[in-house]
Backbone as a chain_set.jsonl record, in Angstrom:
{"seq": "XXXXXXXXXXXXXXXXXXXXXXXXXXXXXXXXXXXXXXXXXXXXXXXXXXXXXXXXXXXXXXXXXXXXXXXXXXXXXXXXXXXXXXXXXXXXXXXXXXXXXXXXXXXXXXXXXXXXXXXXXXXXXXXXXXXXXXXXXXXXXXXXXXXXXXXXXXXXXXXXXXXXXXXXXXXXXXXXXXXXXXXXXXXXXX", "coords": {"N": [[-66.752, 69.26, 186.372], [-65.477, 68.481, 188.575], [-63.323, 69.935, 188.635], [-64.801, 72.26, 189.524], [-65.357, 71.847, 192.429], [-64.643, 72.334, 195.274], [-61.869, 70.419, 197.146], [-60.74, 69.457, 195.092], [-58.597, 68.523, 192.623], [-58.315, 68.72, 189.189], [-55.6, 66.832, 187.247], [-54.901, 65.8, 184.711], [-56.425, 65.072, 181.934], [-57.142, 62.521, 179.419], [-57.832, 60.891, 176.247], [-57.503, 58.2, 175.406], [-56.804, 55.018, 176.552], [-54.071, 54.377, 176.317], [-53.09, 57.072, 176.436], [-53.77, 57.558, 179.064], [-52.306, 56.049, 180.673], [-49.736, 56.696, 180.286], [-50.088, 59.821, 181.371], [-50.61, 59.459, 183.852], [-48.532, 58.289, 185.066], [-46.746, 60.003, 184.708], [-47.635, 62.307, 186.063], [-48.421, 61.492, 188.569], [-51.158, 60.85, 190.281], [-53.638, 60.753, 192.537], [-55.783, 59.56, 192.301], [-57.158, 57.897, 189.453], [-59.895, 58.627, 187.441], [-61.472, 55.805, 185.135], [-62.673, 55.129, 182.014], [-63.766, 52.187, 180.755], [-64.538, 51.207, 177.443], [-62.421, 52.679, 174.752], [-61.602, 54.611, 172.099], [-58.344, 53.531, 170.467], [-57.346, 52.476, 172.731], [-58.011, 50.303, 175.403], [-59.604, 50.518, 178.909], [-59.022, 48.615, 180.845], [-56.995, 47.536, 179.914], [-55.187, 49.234, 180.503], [-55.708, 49.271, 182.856], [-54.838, 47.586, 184.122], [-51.618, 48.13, 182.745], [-51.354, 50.444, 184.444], [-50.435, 48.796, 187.156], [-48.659, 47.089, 186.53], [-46.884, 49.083, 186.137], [-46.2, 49.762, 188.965], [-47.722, 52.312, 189.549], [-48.728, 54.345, 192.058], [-51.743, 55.425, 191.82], [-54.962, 55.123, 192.437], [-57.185, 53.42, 190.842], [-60.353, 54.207, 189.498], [-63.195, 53.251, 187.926], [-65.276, 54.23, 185.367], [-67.947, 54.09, 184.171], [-70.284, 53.062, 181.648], [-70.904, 50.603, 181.533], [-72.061, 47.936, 182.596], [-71.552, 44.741, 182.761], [-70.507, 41.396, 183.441], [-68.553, 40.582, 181.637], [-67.713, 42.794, 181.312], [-66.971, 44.329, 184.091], [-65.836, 42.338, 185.777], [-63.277, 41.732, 184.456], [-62.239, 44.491, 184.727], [-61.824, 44.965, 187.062], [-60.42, 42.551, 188.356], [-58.03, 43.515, 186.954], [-57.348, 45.155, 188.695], [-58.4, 47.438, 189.38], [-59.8, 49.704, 191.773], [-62.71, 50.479, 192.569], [-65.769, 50.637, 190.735], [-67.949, 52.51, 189.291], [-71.482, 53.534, 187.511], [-71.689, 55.783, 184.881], [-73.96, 57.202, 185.409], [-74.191, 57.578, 187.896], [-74.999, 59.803, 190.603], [-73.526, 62.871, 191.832], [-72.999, 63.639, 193.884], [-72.327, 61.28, 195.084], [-70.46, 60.715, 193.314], [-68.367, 61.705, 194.097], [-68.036, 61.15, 196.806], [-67.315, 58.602, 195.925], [-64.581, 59.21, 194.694], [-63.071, 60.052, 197.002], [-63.078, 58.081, 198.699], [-61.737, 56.086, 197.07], [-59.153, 57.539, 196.858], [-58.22, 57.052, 199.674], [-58.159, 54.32, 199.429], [-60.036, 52.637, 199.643], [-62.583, 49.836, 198.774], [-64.487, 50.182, 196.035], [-68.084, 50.192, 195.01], [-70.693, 50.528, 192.899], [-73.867, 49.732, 193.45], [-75.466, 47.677, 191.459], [-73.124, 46.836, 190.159], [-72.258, 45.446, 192.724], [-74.277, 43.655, 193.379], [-74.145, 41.924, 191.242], [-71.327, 41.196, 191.619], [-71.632, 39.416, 193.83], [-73.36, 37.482, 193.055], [-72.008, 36.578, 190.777], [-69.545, 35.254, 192.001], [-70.745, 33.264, 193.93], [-72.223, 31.994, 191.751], [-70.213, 30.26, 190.235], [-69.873, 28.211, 192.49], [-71.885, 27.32, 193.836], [-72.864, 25.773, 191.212], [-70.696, 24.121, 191.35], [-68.714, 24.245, 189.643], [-65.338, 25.851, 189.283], [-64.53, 29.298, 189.033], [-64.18, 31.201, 185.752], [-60.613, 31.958, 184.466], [-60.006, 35.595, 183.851], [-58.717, 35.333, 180.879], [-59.242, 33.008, 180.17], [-62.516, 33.389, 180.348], [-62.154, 35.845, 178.232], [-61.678, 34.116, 176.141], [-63.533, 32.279, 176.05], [-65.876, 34.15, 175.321], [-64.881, 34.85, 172.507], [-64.634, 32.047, 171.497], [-68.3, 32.324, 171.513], [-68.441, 33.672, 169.217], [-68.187, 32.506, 167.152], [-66.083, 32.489, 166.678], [-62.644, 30.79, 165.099], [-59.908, 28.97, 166.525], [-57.731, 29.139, 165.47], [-57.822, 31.835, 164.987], [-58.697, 32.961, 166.96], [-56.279, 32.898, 168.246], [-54.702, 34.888, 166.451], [-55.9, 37.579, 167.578], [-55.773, 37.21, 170.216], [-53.539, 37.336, 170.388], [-51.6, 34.992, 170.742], [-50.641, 31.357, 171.013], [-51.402, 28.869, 168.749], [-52.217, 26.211, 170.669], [-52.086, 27.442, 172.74], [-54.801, 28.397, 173.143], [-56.246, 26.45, 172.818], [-55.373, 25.237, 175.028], [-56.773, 26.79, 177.274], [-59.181, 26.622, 176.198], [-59.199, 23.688, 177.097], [-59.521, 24.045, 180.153], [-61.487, 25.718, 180.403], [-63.469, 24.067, 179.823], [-63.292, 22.318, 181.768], [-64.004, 23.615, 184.057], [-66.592, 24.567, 183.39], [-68.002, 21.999, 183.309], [-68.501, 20.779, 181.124], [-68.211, 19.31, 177.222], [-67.734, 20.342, 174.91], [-67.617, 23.104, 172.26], [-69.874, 24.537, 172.212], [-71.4, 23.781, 174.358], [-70.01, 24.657, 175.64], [-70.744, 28.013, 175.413], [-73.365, 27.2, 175.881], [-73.411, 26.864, 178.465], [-72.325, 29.208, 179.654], [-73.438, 31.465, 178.758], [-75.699, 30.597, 180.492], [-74.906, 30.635, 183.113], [-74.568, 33.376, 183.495], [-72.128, 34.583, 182.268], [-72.058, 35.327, 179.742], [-72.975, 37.369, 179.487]], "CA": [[-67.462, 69.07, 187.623], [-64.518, 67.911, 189.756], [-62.33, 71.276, 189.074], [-65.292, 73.743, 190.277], [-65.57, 71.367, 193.153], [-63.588, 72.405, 196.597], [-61.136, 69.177, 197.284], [-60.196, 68.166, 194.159], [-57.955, 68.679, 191.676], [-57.587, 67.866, 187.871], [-54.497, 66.907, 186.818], [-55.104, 66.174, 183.239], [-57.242, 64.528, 181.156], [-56.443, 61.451, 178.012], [-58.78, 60.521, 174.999], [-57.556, 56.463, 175.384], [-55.959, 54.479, 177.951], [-52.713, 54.587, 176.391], [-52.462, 58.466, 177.076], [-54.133, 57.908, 180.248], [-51.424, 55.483, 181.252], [-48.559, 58.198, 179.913], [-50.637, 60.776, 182.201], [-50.68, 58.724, 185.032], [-46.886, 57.864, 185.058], [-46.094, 61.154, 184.534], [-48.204, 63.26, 187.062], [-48.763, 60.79, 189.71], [-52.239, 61.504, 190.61], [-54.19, 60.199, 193.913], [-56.961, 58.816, 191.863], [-58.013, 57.804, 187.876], [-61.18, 57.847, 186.635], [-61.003, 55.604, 184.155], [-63.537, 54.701, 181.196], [-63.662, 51.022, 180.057], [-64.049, 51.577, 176.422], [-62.239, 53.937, 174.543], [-60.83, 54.154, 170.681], [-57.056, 53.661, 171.095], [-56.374, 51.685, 173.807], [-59.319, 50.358, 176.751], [-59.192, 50.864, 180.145], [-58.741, 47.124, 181.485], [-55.203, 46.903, 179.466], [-54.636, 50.617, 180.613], [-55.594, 49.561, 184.796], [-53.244, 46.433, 183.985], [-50.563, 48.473, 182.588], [-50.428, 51.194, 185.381], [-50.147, 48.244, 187.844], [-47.27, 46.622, 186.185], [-45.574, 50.355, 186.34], [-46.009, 50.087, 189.738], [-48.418, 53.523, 190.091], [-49.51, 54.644, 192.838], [-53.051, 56.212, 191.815], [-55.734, 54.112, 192.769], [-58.249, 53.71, 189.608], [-61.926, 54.549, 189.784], [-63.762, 53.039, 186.69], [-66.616, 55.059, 185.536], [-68.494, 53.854, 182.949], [-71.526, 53.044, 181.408], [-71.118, 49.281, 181.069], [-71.634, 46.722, 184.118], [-71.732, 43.524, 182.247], [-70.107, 41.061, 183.745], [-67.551, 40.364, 180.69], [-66.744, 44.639, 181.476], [-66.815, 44.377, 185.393], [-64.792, 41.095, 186.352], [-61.854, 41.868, 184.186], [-61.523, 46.115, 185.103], [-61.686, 44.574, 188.895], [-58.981, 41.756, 188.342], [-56.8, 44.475, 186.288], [-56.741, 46.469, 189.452], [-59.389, 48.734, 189.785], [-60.229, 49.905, 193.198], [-63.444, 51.105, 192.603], [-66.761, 50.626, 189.494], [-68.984, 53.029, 189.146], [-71.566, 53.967, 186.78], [-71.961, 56.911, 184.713], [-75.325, 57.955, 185.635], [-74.039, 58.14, 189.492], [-75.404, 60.998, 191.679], [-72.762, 63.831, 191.741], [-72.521, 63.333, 195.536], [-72.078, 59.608, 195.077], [-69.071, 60.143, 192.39], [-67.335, 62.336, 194.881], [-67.575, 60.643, 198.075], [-66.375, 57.69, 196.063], [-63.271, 59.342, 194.534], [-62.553, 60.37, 197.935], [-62.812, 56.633, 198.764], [-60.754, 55.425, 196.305], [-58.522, 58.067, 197.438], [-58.284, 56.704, 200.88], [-57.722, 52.671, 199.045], [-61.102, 52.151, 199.881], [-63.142, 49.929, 197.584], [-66.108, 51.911, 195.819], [-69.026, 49.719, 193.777], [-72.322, 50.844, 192.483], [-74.981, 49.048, 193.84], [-75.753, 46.885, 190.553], [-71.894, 46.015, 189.842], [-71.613, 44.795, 193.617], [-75.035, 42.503, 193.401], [-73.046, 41.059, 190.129], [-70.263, 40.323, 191.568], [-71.925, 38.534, 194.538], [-73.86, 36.46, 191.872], [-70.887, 35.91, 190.157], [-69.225, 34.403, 193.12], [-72.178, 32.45, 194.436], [-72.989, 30.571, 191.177], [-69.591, 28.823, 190.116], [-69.875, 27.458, 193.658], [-73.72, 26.75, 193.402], [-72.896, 24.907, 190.303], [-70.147, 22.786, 191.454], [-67.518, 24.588, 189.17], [-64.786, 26.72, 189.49], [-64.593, 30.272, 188.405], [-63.228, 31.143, 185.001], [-59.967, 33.402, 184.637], [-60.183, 36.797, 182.694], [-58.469, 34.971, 179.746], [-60.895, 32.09, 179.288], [-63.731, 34.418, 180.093], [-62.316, 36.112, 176.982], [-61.402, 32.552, 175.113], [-64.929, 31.954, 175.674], [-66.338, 35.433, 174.428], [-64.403, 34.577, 170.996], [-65.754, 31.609, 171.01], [-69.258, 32.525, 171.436], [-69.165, 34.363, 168.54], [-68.133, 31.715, 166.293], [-64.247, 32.473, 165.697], [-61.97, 29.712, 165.26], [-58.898, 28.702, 167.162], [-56.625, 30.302, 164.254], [-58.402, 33.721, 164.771], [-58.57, 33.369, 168.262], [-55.189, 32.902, 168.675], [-54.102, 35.913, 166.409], [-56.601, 38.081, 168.016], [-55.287, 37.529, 171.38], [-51.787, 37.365, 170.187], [-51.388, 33.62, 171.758], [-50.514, 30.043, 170.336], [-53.239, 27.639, 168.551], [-52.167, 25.593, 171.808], [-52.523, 28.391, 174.246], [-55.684, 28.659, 173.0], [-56.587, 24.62, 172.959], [-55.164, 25.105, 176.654], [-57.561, 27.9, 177.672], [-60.777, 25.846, 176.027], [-59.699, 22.339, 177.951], [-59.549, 24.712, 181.359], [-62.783, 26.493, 180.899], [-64.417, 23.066, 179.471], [-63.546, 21.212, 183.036], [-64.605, 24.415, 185.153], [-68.099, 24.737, 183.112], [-68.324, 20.587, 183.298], [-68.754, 20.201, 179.518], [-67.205, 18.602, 176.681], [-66.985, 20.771, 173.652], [-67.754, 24.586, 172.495], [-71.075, 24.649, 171.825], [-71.748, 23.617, 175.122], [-69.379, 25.79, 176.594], [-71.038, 28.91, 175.13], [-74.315, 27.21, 176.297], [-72.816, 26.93, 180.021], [-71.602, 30.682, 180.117], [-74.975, 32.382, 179.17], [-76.743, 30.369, 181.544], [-74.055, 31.707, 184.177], [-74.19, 35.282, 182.932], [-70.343, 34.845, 181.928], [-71.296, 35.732, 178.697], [-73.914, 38.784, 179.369]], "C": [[-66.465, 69.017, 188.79], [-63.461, 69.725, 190.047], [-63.193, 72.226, 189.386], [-65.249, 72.906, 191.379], [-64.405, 71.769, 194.455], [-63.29, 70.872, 197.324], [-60.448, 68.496, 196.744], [-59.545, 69.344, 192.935], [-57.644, 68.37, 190.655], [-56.695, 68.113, 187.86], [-54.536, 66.967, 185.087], [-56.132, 65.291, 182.67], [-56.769, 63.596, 179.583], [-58.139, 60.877, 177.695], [-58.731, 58.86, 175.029], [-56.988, 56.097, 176.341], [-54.671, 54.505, 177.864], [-52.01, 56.143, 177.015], [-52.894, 58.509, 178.315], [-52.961, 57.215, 181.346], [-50.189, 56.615, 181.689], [-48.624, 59.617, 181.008], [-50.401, 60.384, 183.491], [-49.578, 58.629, 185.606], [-46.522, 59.422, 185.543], [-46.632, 62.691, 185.803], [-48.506, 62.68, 188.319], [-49.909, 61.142, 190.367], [-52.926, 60.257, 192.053], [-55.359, 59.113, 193.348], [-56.989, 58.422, 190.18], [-59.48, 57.849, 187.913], [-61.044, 57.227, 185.092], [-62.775, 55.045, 183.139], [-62.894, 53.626, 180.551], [-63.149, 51.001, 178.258], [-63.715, 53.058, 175.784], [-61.242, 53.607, 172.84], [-59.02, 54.492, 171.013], [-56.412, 52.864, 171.835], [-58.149, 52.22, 175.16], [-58.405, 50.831, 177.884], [-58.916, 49.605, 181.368], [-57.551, 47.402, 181.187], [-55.018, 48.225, 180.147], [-54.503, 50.65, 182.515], [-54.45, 48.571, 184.552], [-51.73, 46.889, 183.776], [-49.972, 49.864, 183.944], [-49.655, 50.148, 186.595], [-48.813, 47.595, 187.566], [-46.464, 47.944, 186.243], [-45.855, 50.778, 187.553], [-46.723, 51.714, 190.299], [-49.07, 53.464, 191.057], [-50.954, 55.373, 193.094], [-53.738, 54.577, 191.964], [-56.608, 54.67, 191.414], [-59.684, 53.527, 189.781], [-62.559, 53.851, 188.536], [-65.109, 53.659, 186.79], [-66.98, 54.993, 184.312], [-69.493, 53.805, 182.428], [-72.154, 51.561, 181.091], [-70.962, 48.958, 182.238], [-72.068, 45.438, 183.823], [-70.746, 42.74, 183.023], [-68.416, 40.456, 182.832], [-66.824, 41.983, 180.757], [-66.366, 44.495, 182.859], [-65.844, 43.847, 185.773], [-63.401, 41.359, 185.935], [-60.836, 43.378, 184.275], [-61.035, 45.28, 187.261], [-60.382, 43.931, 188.862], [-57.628, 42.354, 187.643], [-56.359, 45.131, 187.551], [-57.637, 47.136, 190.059], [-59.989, 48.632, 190.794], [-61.606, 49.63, 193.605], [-64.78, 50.807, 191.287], [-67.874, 51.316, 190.178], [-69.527, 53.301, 187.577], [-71.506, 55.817, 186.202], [-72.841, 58.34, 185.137], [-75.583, 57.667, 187.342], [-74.128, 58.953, 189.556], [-74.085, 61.902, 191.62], [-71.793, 63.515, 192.873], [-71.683, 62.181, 196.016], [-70.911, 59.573, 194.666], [-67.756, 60.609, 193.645], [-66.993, 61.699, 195.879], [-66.786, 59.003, 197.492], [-64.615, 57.286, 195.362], [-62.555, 59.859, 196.165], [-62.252, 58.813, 198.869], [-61.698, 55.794, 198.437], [-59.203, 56.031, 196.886], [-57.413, 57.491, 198.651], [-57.837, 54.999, 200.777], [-59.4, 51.776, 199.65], [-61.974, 51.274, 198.754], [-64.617, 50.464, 197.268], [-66.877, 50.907, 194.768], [-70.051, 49.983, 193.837], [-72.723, 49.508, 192.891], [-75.164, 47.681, 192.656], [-74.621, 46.086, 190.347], [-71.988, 44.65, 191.599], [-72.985, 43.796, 193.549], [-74.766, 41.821, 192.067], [-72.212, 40.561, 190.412], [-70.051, 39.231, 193.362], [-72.65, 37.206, 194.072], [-73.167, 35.768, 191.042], [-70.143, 34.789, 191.23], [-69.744, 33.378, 193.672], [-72.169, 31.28, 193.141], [-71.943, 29.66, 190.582], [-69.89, 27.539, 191.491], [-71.036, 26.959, 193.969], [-73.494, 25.339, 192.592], [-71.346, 23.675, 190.823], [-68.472, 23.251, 190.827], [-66.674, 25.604, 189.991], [-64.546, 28.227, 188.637], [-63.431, 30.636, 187.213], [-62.277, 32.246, 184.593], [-60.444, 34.401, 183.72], [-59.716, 36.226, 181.412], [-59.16, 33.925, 179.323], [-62.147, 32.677, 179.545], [-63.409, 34.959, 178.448], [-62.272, 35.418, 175.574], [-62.645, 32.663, 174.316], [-66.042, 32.871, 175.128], [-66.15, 35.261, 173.119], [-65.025, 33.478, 170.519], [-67.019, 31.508, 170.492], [-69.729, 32.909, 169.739], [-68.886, 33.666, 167.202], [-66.14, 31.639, 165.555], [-63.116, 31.218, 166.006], [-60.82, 29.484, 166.32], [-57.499, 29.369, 166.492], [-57.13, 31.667, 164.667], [-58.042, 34.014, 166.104], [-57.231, 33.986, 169.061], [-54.422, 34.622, 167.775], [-54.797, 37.054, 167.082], [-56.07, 38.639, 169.334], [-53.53, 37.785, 171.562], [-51.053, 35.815, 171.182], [-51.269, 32.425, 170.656], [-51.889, 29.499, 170.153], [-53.428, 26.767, 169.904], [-52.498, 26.092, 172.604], [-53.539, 28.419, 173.854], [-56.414, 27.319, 173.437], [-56.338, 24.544, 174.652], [-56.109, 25.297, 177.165], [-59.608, 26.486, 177.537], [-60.453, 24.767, 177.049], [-60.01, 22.965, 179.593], [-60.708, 24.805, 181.388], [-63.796, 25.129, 180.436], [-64.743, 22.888, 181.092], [-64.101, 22.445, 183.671], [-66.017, 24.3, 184.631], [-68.27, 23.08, 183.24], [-68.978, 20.126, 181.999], [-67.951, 20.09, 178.824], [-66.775, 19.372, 175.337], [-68.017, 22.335, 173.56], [-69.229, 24.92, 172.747], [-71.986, 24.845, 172.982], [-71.423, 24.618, 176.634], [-70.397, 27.439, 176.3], [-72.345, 28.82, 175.803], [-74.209, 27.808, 178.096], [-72.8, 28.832, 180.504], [-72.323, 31.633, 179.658], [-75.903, 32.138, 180.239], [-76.334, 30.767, 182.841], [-73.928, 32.472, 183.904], [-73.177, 35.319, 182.712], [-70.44, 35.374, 180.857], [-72.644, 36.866, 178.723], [-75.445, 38.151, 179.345]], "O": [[-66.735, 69.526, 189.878], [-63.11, 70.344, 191.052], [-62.628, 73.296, 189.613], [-64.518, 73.748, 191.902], [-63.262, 71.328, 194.333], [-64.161, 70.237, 197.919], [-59.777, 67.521, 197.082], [-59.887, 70.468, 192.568], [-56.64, 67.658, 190.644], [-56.32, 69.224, 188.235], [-54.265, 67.942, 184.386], [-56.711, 64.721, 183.595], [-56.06, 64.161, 178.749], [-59.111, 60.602, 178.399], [-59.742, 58.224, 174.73], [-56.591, 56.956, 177.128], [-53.962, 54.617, 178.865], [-50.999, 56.359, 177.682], [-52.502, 59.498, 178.934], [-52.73, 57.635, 182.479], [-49.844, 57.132, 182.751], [-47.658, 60.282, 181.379], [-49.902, 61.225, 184.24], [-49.567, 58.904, 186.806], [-46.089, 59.777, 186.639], [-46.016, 63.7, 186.147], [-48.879, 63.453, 189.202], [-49.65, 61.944, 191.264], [-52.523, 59.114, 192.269], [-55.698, 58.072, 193.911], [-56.491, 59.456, 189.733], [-60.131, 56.979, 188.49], [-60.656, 57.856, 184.108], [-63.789, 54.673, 183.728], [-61.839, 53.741, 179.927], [-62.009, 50.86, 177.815], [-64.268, 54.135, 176.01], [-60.481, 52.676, 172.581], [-58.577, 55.456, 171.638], [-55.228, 52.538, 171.742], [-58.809, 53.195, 175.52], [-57.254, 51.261, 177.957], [-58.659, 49.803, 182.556], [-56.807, 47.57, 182.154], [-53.914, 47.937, 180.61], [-53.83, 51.364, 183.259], [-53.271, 48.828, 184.796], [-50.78, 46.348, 184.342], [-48.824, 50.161, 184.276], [-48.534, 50.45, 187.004], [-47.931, 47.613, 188.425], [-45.254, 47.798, 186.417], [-45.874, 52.001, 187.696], [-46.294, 52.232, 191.329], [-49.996, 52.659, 191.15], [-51.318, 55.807, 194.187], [-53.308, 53.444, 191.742], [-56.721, 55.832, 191.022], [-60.059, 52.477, 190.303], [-61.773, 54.351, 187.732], [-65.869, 53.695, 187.758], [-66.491, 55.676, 183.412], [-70.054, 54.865, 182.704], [-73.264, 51.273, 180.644], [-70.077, 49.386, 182.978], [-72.933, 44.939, 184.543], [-69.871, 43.51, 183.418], [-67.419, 40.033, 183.416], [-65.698, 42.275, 180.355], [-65.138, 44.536, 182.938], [-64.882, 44.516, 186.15], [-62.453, 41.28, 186.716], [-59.633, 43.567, 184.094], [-60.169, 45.293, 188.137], [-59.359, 44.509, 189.228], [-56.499, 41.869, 187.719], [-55.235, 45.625, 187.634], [-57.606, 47.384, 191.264], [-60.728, 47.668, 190.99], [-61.913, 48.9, 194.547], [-63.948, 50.78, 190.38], [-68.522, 50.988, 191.172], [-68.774, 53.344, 186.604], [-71.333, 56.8, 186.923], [-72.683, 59.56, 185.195], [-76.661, 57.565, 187.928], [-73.491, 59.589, 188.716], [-73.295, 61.143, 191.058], [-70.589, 63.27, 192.946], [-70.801, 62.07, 196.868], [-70.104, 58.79, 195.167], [-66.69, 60.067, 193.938], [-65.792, 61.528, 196.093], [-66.003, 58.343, 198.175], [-63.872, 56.305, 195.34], [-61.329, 59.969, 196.195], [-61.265, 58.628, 199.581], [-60.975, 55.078, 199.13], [-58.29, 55.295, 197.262], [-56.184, 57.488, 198.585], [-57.308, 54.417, 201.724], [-59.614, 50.599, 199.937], [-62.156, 51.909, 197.715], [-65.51, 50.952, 197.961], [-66.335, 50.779, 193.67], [-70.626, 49.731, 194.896], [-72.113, 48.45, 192.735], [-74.942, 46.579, 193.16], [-74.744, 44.861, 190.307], [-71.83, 43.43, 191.566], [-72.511, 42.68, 193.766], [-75.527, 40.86, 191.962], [-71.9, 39.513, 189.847], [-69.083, 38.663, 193.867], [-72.531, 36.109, 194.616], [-73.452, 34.66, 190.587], [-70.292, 33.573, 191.108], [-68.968, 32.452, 193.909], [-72.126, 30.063, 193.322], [-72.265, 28.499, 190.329], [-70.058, 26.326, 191.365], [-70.977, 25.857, 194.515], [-73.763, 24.206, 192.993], [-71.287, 22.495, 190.479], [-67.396, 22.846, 191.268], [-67.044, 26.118, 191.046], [-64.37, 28.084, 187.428], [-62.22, 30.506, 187.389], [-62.744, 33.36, 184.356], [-61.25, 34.091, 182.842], [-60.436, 36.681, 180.523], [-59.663, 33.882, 178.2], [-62.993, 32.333, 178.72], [-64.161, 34.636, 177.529], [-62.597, 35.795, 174.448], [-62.955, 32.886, 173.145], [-67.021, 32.399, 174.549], [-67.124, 35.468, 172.395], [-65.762, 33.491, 169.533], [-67.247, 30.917, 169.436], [-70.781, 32.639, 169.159], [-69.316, 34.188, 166.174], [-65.455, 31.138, 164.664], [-62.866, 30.843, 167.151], [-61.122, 30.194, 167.279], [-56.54, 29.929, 167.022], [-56.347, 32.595, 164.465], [-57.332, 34.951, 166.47], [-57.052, 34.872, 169.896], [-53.724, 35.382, 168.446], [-53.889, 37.872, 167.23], [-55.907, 39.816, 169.654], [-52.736, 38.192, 172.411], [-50.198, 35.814, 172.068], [-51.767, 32.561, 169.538], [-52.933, 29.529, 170.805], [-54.573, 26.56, 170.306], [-53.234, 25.538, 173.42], [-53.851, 28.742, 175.0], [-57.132, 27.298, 174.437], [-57.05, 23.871, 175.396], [-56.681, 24.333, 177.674], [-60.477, 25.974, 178.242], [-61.265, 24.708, 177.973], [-60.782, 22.279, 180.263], [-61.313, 24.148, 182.235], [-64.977, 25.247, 180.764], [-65.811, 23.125, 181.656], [-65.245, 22.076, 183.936], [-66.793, 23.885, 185.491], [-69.5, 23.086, 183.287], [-69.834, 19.247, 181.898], [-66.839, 20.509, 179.148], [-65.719, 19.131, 174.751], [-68.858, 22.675, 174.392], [-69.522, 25.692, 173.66], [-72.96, 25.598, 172.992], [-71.919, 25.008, 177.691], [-70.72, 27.94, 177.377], [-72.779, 29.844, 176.331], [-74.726, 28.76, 178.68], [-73.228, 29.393, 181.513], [-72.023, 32.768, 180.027], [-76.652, 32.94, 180.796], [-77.146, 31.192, 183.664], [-72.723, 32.718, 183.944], [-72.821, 36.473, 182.951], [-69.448, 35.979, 180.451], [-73.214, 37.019, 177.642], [-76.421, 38.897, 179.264]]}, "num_chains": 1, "name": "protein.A"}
């Protein structure tokens, strides 16, 4: 779509985020589009890692997920820009030309998410929880221990014990159960 298009130019194209990183580095491009998941290597660790190499492409995310456990942590990696998949043609373009420009670019649905997001720690009294106890508390949810968690994320049983007493005091509860309760009823956990 983009290479019949007058303005734009592919440079290349990668199957995971690791080759999209490698691509990125290597061709210096004005823009990414990047896709969240991908087998190989996502596109969160992949906006995180161009930023630590210092790239100058601004990253577009274009996906098909706008959950708030996909949204919050492509945004805080970096990413300029979230759109979905099933954006207008017109829409994708004017907002790689956006991104382009360092402009930021959000679909309609992501950006009334992440005004809702904003709004209800501060509603509730708490404070908002980082991308790594957002994902603490994802592991949690799903029943995995503090041993798992920790090899999972590649982190100490402590860093992990850290992470839970943090996201306890921000949600204002005392143990997991409660936490998991807390962070559906704030859409933190979808």
């Amino acid at each position: 779509m983009f290479e019949s298009t007058p303005g734009f130019r592919v440079l290349g194209e990668a199957a995971n985020g690791v080759e999209g990183v490698a691509l990125a580095t290597r061709l210096d491009p004005d823009v990414v589009l990047m896709d969240l998941r991908m087998p190989g290597g996502g596109g969160v660790d992949a906006i995180a890692e161009l930023g630590r190499r210092g790239a100058r492409a601004r990253v577009l995310v274009l996906t098909t997920y706008d959950t708030d456990s996909d949204t919050l942590p492509a945004i805080e990696a970096g990413a300029t820009g979230y759109l979905l998949k099933d954006a207008p043609r017109e829409e994708l373009f004017t907002a790689v030309r956006a991104a382009a420009d360092g402009r930021t670019v959000l679909s309609p649905a992501v950006a009334s998410r992440l005004v809702s997001h904003v709004r209800s720690p501060a509603a509730a009294g708490g404070e908002p929880l980082s991308a790594r106890e957002r994902e603490v508390l994802g592991w949690v949810a799903r029943g995995t221990s503090n041993r798992e968690i920790a090899a999972e994320l590649f982190i100490s049983e402590a860093t992990v014990k850290t992470h839970l007493t943090h996201l306890y005091a921000k949600l204002g509860v005392k143990d997991r159960a409660a936490a998991v309760a807390a962070g559906y009823d704030r859409g933190i956990l979808g």
